[in-house]
PAMIVO-386700 format. One record per residue (C-alpha): x, y, z; residue number from 1. Coordinates in nm, 4 decimals. Layout:
! residues N
[site [X,Y,Z],NUM]
...
! end
This chain:
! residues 463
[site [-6.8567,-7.4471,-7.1803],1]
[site [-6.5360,-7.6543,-7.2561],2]
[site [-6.2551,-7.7296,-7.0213],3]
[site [-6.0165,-7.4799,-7.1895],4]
[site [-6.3213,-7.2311,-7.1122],5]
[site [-6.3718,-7.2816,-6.7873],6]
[site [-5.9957,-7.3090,-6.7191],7]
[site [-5.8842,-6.9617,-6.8722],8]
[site [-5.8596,-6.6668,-6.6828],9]
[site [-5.7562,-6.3009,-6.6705],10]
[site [-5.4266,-6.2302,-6.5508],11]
[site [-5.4760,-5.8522,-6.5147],12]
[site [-5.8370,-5.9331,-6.3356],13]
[site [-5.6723,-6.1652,-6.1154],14]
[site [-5.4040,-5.9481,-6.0027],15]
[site [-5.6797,-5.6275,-5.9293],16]
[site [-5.9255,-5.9002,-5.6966],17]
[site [-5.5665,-5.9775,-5.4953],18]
[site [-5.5494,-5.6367,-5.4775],19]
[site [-5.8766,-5.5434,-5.3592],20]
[site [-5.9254,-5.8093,-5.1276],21]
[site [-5.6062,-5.7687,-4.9637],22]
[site [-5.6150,-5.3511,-4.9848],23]
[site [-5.9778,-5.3801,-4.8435],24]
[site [-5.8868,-5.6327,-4.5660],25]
[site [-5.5541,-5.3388,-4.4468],26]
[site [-5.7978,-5.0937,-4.4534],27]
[site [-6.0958,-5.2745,-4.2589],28]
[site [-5.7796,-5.3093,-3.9999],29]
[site [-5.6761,-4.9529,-4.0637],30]
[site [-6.0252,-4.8364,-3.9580],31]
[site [-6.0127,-5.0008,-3.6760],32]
[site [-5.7012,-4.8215,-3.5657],33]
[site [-5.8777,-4.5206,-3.6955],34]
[site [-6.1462,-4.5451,-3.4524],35]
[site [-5.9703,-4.5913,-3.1971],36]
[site [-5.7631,-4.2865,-3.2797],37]
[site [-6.0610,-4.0884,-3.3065],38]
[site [-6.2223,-4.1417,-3.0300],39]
[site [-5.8706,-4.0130,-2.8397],40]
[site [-5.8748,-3.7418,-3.0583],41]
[site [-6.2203,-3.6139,-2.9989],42]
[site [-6.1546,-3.6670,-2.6304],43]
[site [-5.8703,-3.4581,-2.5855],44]
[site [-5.9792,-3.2222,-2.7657],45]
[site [-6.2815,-3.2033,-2.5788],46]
[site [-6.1347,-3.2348,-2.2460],47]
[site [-5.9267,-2.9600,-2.3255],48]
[site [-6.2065,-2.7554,-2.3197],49]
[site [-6.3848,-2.8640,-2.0443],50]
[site [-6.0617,-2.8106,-1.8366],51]
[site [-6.0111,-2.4371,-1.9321],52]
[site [-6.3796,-2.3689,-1.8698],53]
[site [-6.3255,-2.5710,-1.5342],54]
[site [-6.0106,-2.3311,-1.5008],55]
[site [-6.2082,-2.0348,-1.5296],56]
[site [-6.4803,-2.0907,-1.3086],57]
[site [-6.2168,-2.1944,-1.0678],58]
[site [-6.0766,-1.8548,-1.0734],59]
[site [-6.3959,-1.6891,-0.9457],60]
[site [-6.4481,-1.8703,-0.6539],61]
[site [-6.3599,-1.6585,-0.3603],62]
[site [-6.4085,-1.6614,0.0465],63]
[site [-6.6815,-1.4572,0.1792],64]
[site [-6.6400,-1.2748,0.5134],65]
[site [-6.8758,-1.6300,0.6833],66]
[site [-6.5980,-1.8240,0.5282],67]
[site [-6.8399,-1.9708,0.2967],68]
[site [-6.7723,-2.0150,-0.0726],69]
[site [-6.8925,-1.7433,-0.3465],70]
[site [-6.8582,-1.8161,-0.7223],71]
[site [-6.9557,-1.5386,-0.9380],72]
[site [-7.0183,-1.7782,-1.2644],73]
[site [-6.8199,-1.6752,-1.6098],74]
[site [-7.0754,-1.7496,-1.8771],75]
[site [-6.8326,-1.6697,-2.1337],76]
[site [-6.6410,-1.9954,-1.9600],77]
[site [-6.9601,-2.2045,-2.0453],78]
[site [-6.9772,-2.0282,-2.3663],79]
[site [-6.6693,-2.2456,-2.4540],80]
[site [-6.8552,-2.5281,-2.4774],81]
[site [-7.1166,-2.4048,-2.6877],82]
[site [-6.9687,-2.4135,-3.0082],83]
[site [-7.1666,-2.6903,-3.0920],84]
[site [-7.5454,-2.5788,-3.0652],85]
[site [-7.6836,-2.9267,-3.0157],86]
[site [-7.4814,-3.0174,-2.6923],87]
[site [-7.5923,-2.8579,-2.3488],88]
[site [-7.3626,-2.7711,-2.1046],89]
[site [-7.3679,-2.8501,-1.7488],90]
[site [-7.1516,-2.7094,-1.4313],91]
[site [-7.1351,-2.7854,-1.0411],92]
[site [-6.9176,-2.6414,-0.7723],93]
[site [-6.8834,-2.8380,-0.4212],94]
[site [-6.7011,-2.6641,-0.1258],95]
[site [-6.5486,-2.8584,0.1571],96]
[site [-6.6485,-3.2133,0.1468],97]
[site [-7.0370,-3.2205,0.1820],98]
[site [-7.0586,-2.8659,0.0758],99]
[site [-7.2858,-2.8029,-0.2424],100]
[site [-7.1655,-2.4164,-0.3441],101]
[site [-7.3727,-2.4062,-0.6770],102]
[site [-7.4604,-2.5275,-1.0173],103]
[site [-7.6701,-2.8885,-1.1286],104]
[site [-7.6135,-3.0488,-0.7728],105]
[site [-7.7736,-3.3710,-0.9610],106]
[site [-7.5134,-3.3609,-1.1750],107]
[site [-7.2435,-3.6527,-1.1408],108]
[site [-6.8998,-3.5772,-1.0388],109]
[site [-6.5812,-3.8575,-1.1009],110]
[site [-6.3156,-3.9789,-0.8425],111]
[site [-5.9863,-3.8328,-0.8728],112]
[site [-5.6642,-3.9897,-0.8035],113]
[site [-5.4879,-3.8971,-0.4673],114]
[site [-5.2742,-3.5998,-0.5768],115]
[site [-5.4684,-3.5694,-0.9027],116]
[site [-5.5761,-3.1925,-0.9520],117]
[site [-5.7826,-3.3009,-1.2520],118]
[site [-5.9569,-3.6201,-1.3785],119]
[site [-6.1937,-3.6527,-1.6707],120]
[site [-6.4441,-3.9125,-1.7776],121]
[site [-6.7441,-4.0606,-1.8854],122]
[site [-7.1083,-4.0396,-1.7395],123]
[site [-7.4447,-4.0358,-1.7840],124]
[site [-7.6705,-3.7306,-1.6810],125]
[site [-8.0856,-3.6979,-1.7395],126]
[site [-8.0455,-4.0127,-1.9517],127]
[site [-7.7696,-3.8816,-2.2050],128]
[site [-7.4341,-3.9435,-2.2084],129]
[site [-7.1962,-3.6884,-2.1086],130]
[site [-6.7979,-3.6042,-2.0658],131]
[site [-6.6997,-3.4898,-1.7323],132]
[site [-6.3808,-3.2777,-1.5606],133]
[site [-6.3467,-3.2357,-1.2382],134]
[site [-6.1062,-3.0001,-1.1463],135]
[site [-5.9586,-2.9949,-0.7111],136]
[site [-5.8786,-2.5684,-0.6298],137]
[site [-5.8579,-2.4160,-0.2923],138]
[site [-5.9626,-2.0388,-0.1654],139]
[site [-5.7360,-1.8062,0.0453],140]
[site [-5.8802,-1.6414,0.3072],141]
[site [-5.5590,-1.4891,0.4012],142]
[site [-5.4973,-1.7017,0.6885],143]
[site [-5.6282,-2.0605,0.5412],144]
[site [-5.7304,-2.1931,0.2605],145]
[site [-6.0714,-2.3619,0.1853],146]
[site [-6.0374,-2.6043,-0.1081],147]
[site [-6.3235,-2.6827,-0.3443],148]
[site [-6.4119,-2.8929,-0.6749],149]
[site [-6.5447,-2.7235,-0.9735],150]
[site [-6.6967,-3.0161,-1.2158],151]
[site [-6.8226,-2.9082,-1.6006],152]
[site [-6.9575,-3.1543,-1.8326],153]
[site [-7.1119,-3.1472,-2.1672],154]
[site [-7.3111,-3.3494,-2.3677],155]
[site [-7.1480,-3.5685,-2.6308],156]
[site [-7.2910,-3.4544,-2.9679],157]
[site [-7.0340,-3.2808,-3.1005],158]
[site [-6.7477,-3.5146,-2.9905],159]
[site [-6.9176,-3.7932,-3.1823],160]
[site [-6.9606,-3.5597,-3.4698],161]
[site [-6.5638,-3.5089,-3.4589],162]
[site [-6.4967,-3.8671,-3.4105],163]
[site [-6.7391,-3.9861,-3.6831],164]
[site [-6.5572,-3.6734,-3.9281],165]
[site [-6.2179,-3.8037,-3.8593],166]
[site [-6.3603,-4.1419,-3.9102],167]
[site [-6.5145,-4.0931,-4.2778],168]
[site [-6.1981,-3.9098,-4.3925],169]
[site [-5.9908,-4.1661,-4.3449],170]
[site [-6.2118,-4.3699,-4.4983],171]
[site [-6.2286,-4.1639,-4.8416],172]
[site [-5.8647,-4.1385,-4.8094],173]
[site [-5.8031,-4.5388,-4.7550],174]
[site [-6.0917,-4.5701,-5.0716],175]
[site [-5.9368,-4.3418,-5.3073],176]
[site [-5.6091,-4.4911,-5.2098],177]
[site [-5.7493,-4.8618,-5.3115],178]
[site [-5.9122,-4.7117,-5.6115],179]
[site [-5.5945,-4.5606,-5.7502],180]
[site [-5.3882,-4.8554,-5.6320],181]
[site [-5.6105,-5.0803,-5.8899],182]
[site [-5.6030,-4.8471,-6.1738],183]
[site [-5.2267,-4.8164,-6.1078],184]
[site [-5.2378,-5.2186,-6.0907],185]
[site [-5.4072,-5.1731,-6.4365],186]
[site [-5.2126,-4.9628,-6.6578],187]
[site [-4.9043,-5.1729,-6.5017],188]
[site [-5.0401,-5.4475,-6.6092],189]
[site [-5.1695,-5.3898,-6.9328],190]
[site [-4.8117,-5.2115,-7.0181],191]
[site [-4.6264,-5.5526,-6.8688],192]
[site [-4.8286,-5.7834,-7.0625],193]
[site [-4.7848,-5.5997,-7.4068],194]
[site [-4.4522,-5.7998,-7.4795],195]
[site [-4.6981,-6.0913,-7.4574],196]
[site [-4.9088,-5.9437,-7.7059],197]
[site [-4.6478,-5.8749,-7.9750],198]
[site [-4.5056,-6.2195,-7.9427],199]
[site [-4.8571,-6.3893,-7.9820],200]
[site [-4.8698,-6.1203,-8.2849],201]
[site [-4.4887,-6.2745,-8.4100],202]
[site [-4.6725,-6.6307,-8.3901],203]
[site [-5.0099,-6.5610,-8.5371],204]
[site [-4.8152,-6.3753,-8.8177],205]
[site [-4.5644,-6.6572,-8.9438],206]
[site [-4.6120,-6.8747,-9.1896],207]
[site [-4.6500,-7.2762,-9.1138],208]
[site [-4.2881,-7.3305,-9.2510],209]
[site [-4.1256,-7.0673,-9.0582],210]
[site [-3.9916,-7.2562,-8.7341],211]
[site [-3.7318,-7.0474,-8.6628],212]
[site [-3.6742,-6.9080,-8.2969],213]
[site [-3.8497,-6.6676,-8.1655],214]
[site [-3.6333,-6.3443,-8.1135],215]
[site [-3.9181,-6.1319,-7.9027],216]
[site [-3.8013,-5.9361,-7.6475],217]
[site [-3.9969,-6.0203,-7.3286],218]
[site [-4.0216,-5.9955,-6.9037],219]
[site [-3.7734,-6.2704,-6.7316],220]
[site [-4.0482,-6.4034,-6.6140],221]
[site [-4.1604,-6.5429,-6.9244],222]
[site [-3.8176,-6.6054,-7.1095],223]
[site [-3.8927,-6.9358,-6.9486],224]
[site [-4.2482,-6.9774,-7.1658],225]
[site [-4.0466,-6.8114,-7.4863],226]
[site [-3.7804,-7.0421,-7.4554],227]
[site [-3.9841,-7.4162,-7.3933],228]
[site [-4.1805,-7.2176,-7.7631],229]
[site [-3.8659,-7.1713,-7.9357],230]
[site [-3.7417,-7.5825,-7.8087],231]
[site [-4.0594,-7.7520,-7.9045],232]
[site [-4.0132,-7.5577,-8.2642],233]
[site [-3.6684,-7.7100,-8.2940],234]
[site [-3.7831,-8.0034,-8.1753],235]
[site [-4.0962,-8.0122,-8.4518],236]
[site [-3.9113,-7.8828,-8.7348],237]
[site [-3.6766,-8.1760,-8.6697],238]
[site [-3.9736,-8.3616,-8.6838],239]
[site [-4.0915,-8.2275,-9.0017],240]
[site [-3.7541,-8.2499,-9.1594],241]
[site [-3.7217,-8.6362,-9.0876],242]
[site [-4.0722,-8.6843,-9.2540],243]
[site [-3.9788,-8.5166,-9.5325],244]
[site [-3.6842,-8.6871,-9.5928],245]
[site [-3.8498,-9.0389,-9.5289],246]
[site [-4.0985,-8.8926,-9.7617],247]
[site [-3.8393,-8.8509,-10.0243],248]
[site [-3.6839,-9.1350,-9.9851],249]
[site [-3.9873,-9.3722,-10.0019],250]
[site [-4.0327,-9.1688,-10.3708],251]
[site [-3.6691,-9.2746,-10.4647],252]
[site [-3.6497,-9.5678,-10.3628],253]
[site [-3.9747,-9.7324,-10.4187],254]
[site [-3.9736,-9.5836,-10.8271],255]
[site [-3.7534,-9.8146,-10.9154],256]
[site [-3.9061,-10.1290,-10.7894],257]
[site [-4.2922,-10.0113,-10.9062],258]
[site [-4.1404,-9.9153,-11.2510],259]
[site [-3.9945,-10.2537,-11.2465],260]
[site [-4.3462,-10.4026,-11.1454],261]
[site [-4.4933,-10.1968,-11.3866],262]
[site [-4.2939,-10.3136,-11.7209],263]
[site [-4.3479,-10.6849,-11.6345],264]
[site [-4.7342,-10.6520,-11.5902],265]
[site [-4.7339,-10.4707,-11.9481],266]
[site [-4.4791,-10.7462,-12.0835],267]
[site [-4.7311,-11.0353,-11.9406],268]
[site [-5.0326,-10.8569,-12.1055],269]
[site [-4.8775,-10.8494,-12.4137],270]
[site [-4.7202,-11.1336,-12.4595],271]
[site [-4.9180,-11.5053,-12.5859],272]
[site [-4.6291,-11.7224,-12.4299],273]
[site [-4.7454,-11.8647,-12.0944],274]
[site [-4.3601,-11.9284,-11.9989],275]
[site [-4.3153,-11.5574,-12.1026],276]
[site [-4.5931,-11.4272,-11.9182],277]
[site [-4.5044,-11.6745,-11.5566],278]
[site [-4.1282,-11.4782,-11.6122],279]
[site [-4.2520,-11.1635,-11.6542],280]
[site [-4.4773,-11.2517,-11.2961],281]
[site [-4.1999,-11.3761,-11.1187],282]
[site [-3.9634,-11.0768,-11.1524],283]
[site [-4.2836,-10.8536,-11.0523],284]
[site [-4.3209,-11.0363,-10.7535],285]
[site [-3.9168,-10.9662,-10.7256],286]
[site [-3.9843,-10.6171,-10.7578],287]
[site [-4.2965,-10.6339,-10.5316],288]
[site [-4.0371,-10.7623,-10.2276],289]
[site [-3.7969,-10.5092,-10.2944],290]
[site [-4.0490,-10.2785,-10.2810],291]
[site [-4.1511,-10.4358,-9.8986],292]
[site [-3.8371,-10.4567,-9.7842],293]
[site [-3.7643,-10.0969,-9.8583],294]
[site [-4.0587,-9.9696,-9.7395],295]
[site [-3.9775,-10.1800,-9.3938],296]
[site [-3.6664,-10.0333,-9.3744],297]
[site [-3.7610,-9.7113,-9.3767],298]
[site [-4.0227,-9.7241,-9.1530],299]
[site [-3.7486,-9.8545,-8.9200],300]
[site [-3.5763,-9.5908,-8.9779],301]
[site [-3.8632,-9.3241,-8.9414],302]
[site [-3.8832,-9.4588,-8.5920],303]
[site [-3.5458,-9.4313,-8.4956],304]
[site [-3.5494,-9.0467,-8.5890],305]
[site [-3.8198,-9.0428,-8.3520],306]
[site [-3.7231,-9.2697,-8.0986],307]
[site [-3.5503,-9.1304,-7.7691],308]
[site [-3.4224,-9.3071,-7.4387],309]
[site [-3.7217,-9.3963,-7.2688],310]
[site [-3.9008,-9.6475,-7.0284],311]
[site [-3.9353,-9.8888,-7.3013],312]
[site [-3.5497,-9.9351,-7.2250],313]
[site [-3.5112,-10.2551,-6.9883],314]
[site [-3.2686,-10.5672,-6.9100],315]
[site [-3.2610,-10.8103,-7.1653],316]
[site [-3.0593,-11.1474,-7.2422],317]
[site [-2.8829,-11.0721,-7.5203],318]
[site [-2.7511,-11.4141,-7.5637],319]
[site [-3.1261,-11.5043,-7.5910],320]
[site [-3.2595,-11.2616,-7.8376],321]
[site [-2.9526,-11.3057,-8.0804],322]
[site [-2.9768,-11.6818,-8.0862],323]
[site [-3.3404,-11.6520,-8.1893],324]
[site [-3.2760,-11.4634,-8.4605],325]
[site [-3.0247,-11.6408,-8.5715],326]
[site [-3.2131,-11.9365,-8.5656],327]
[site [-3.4881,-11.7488,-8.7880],328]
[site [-3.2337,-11.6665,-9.0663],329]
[site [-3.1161,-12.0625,-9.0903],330]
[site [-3.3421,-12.1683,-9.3749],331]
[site [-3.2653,-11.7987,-9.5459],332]
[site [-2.8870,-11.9147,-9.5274],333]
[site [-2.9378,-12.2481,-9.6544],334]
[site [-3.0814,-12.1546,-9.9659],335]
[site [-2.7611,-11.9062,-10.0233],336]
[site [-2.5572,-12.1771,-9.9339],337]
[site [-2.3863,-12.0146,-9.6336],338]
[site [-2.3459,-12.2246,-9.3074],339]
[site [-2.4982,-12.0135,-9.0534],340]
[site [-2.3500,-12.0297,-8.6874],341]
[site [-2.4116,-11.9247,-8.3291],342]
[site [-2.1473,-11.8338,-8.0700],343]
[site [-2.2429,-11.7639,-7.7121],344]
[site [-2.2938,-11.9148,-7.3535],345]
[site [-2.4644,-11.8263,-7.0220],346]
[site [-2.6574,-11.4792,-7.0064],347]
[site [-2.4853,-11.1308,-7.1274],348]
[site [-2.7778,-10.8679,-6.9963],349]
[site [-2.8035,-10.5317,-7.1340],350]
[site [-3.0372,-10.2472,-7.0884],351]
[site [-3.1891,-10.2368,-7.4277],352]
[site [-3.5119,-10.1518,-7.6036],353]
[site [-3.5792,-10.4822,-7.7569],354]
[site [-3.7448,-10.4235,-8.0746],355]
[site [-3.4774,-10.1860,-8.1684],356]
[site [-3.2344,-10.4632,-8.0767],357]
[site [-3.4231,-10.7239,-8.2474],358]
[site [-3.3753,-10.4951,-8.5862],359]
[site [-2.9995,-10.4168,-8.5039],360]
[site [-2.9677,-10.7807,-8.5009],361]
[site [-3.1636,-10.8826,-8.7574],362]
[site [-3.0278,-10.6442,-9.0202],363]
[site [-2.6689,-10.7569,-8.9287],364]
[site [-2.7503,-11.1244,-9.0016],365]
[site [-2.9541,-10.9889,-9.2956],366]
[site [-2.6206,-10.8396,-9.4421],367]
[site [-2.4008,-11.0689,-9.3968],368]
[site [-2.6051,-11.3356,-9.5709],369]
[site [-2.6433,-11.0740,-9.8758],370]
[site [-2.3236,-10.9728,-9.8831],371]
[site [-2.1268,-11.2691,-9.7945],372]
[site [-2.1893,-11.5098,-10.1131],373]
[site [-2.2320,-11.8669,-10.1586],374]
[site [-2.0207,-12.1100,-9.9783],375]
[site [-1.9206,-11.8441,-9.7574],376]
[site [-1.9595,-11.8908,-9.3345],377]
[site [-2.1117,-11.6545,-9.1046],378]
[site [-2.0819,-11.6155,-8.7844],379]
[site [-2.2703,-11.4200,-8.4917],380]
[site [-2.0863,-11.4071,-8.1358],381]
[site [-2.2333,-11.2563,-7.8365],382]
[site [-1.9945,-11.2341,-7.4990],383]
[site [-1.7678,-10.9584,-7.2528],384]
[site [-1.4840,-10.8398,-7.3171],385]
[site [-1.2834,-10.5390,-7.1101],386]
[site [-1.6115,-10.5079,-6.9356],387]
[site [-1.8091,-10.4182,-7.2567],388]
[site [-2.0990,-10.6257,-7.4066],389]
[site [-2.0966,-10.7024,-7.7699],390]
[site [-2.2602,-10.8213,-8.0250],391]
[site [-2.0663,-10.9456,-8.3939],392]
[site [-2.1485,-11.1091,-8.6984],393]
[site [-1.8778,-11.2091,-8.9104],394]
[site [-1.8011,-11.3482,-9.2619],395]
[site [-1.5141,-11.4725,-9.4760],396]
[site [-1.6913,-11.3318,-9.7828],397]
[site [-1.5563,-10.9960,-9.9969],398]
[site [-1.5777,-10.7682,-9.6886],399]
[site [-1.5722,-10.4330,-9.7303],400]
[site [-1.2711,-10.2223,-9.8469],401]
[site [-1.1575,-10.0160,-9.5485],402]
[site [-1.1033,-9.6745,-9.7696],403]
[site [-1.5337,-9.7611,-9.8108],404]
[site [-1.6214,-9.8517,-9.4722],405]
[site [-1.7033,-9.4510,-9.3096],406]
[site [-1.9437,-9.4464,-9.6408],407]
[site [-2.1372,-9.7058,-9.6311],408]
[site [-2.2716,-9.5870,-9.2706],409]
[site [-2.4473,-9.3292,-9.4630],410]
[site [-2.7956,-9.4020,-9.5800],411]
[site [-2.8507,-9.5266,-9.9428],412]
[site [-2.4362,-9.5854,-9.9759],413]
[site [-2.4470,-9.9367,-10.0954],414]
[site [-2.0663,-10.1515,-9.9616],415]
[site [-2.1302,-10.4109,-10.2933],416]
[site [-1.9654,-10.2156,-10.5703],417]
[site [-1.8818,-10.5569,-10.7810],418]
[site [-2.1548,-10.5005,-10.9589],419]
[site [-2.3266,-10.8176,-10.9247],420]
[site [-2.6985,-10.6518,-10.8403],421]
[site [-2.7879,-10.7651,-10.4993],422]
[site [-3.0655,-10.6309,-10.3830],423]
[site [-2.9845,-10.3959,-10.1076],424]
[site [-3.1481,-10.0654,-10.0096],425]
[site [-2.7984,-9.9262,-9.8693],426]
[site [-3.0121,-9.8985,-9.5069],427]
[site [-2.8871,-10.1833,-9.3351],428]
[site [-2.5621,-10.0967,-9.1631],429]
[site [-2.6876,-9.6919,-9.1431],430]
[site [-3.0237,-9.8325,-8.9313],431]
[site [-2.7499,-10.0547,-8.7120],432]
[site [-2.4982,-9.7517,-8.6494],433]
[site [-2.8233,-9.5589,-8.5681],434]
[site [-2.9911,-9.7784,-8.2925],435]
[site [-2.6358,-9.8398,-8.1397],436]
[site [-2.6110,-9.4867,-8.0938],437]
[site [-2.9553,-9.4474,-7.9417],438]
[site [-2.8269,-9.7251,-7.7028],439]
[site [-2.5119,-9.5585,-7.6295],440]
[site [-2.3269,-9.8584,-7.8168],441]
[site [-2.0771,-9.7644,-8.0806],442]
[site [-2.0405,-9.9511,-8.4087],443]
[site [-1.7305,-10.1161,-8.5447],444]
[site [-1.6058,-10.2368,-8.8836],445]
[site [-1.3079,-10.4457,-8.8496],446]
[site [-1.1544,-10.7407,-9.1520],447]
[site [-1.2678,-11.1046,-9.0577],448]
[site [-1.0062,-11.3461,-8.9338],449]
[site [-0.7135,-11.3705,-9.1159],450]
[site [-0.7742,-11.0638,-9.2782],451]
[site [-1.0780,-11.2148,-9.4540],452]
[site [-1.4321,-11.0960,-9.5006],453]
[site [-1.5914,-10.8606,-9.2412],454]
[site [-1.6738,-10.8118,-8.8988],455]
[site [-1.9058,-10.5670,-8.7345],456]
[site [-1.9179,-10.5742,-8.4114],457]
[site [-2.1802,-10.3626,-8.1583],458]
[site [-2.0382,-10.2404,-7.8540],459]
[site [-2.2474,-10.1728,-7.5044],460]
[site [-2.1256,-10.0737,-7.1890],461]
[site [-2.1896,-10.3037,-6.9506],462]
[site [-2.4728,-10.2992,-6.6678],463]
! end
C-alpha cells in the first residue's frame, strides 16, 4: 500500500469508534453503579419481607399460665417468603436470654444494636447463604412483660435472581442506548459531510481553465479548507496567466529576430559573392543575439512574476556588487565610446536578494550604455541620503522626455523614439521597476545634471 493509503481514513468511522469506546467505557462504569444499586434493591426488598413475616410471628407469641413462651406459628407468615419456589425458608424464636421457644435452633441469629428493635444481615446456614432479620418483642403477662427475639431467614435465590434482572436491564437499556447513539452518530454524519461531497462534485466537474472561486456553501469548520482551495486557485491562475503571457511574448518578440535569421541564411545560400554571403552571416548572428538577449530577459522576468520575499533575501554590500558590475560593462562602453564611471566609498548594506540585484544593476548600466550614444558619460553612484540607500546611473545622453517616462515602465514600451534602431527589447527599465518593488525600493526617473540626459535612481530603505 502507498503512504496516501495507509494515511487515509474515515471520518464518519472514526467518529462511531470514539463513540463506542467512550459510550462502552460510561457504561462499564454505569454497571458498576448498577450493581451496586441492585444489590440494595434486592435487599430491601427482601428484608421487607422478612420483617413483616418476623412481625407476624411476633404477634402470636403469648405468655402461658408457667410464664413460659407459646408461639402458635402463622404459616401464611412463612408463606410470604415462598414466592420464590427455589428458596427455603427458615424461622427461630428465643425467649429470655438462653431460652430456645421454637423453630431451627441451629439456625444463626445477628447482633442488634442497643435500642435496635430490628437488624438484618447476611449468613450462612447448612452451607448456603442466607438473609437474616431478627426482630426484639416482649409478652404481657398482665403484670410484666417477658421479651423475646423472633429471627426468619431465607435462602438467597430469588434475591440474586432480582439483582441479576435489574442488572441485565440496565444493561439492554445502556446497549440499545450505545447502539442508537452510533446510528444517530451516523446519519449525523453522513448528512454533515454531504456539503463536502457536493463541493468535491463542484471540483471534479470544472473544467481545467475554470479557476474561479469556489462559491459552495459549507460547515464553518471547513470554510477554512474552502477558502486555502479558493487562494491556491488565485494563486495558480496567476501562475498560469504569467506563463501565458511570457509565452506570448517569447512568440512576439523572438519572430522578428528568427525571421531576420531566416532571410539572411536564404540570402547566403543564394548568393555566389563570398563578401555577400559573410554580410548576410554577420547580421544573422545580429539577429541570433537579439534573439538571446530577449529570451534572457524574459526569463528574468518570468522569475520575477514568480519570485516572492523569501530567505534568499540577506545583507549585502551594495557598494561591492555595483562596482563589479560596473567594472564588467567597461570594455562594452569602450567600444560605444562612452567613458564609464564609478561613484561610491565605504560599505552601503542592504537586505537584498542578490541575483535580483545583480540584474537590477546590470540592466541599468545596460541602458544607459544603449541609450546614451557615443561620446556620451555615464555614471553609476551608490551612497545614503535622508536615511535611504540608493542606487543611480546617470547619463548626459538624449534622456527621456518626461511626458514618456510613466510609459516606458511598461513592458515592450521602448524610451528611443528617434528612430535610430537600437536594439532594445523595451524590458529593461520594466524588469528594474519590478525587482525594486519586490525589494520594497521605489524607482525614480529624474533629468541628468543640468537638465541633461537621465537619471534613474533605486531607492531602499535603509537597514
Amino acid at each position: 500500500m502507498t503512504a496516501a493509503a495507509l494515511s487515509a481514513y474515515s471520518l464518519r468511522r472514526r467518529l462511531l469508534a470514539w463513540l463506542l469506546v467512550s459510550t462502552a467505557a460510561i457504561g462499564a462504569i454505569a454497571m458498576i453503579d448498577t450493581w451496586d444499586e441492585a444489590i440494595d434493591t434486592a435487599n430491601e426488598v427482601s428484608d421487607r419481607v422478612l420483617a413483616g413475616s418476623a412481625l407476624a410471628i411476633a404477634e402470636r407469641v403469648i405468655v402461658s399460665e408457667d410464664g413460659s413462651l407459646e408461639v402458635d406459628i402463622p404459616y401464611v407468615a412463612l408463606e410470604m417468603l415462598t414466592s420464590a419456589a427455589q428458596d427455603r425458608v427458615f424461622y427461630r424464636v428465643d425467649g429470655p436470654p438462653g431460652t430456645f421457644v421454637t423453630g431451627y435452633q441451629n439456625l444463626p441469629s445477628i447482633q442488634r444494636r442497643e435500642g435496635q428493635a430490628a437488624a438484618f444481615g447476611d449468613a450462612v446456614f447448612r452451607g448456603e447463604p442466607i438473609r437474616v432479620a431478627a426482630l426484639a418483642r416482649s409478652a404481657s403477662t398482665g403484670i410484666n412483660s417477658v421479651p423475646f427475639t423472633v429471627t426468619v431467614a431465607e435462602t438467597t435465590i430469588a434475591r440474586q435472581q432480582l439483582t441479576h434482572a435489574i442488572l441485565l436491564r440496565s444493561a439492554l437499556r445502556i446497549l440499545f442506548m450505545i447502539l442508537g447513539a452510533a446510528a444517530i452518530v451516523w446519519v449525523a454524519v453522513t448528512l454533515s459531510l454531504r456539503p463536502l461531497y457536493r463541493f468535491s462534485e463542484a471540483l471534479s466537474e470544472r473544467s481545467p481553465d475554470d479557476l474561479h472561486p469556489i462559491t459552495e456553501r459549507v460547515p464553518n469548520e471547513v470554510q477554512g479548507l474552502v477558502d486555502t482551495v479558493n487562494s491556491f486557485m488565485v494563486r495558480l491562475e496567476g501562475a498560469l496567466d504569467a506563463l501565458r503571457h511570457f509565452t506570448g511574448n517569447a512568440g512576439h518578440q523572438l519572430r522578428t529576430p528568427l525571421a531576420i535569421v531566416r532571410t539572411q541564411l536564404t540570402l547566403a545560400r543564394r548568393s555566389g559573392n563570398l563578401g555577400e554571403v559573410q554580410q548576410a552571416a554577420e547580421k544573422a548572428d545580429e539577429a541570433v543575439g537579439d534573439a538571446e538577449r530577449i529570451l534572457a530577459q524574459l526569463l528574468l522576468m518570468a522569475r520575477i512574476d514568480a519570485a516572492s520575499r523569501s530567505t534568499a533575501m540577506r545583507q549585502l554590500d551594495l557598494v561591492d556588487l555595483t562596482r563589479t558590475v560596473t567594472a564588467e560593462h567597461v570594455p562594452r562602453a569602450a567600444e560605444a565610446g562612452i567613458d564609464l564611471g564609478f561613484e561610491g566609498e565605504g560599505e552601503v548594506m542592504a537586505v537584498v536578494e542578490p541575483i535580483l540585484i545583480g540584474e537590477l544593476v546590470k540592466n541599468l548600466v545596460s541602458n544607459a550604455l544603449l541609450y546614451a550614444g557615443a561620446g556620451a558619460e555615464v555614471t553609476v553612484r551608490v551612497g545614503t541620503q535622508q536615511g535611504a540607500t540608493f542606487v543611480e546611473v546617470e547619463d548626459n545622453g538624449p534622456g527621456i522626455p518626461p511626458e514618456r517616462r510613466e510609459t516606458v515602465l511598461r513592458r515592450f514600451e521602448r524610451g528611443d523614439t528617434s528612430g535610430q534602431g537600437r536594439p532594445g527589447t523595451g524590458l529593461g527599465l520594466p524588469i528594474v521597476d519590478e525587482i525594486a518593488r519586490l525589494h520594497g525600493a521605489s524607482l525614480g526617473l529624474e533629468d541628468g545634471s543640468e537638465g541633461r540626459g537621465l537619471k534613474v535612481r533605486v531607492t531602499f530603505l535603509m537597514i
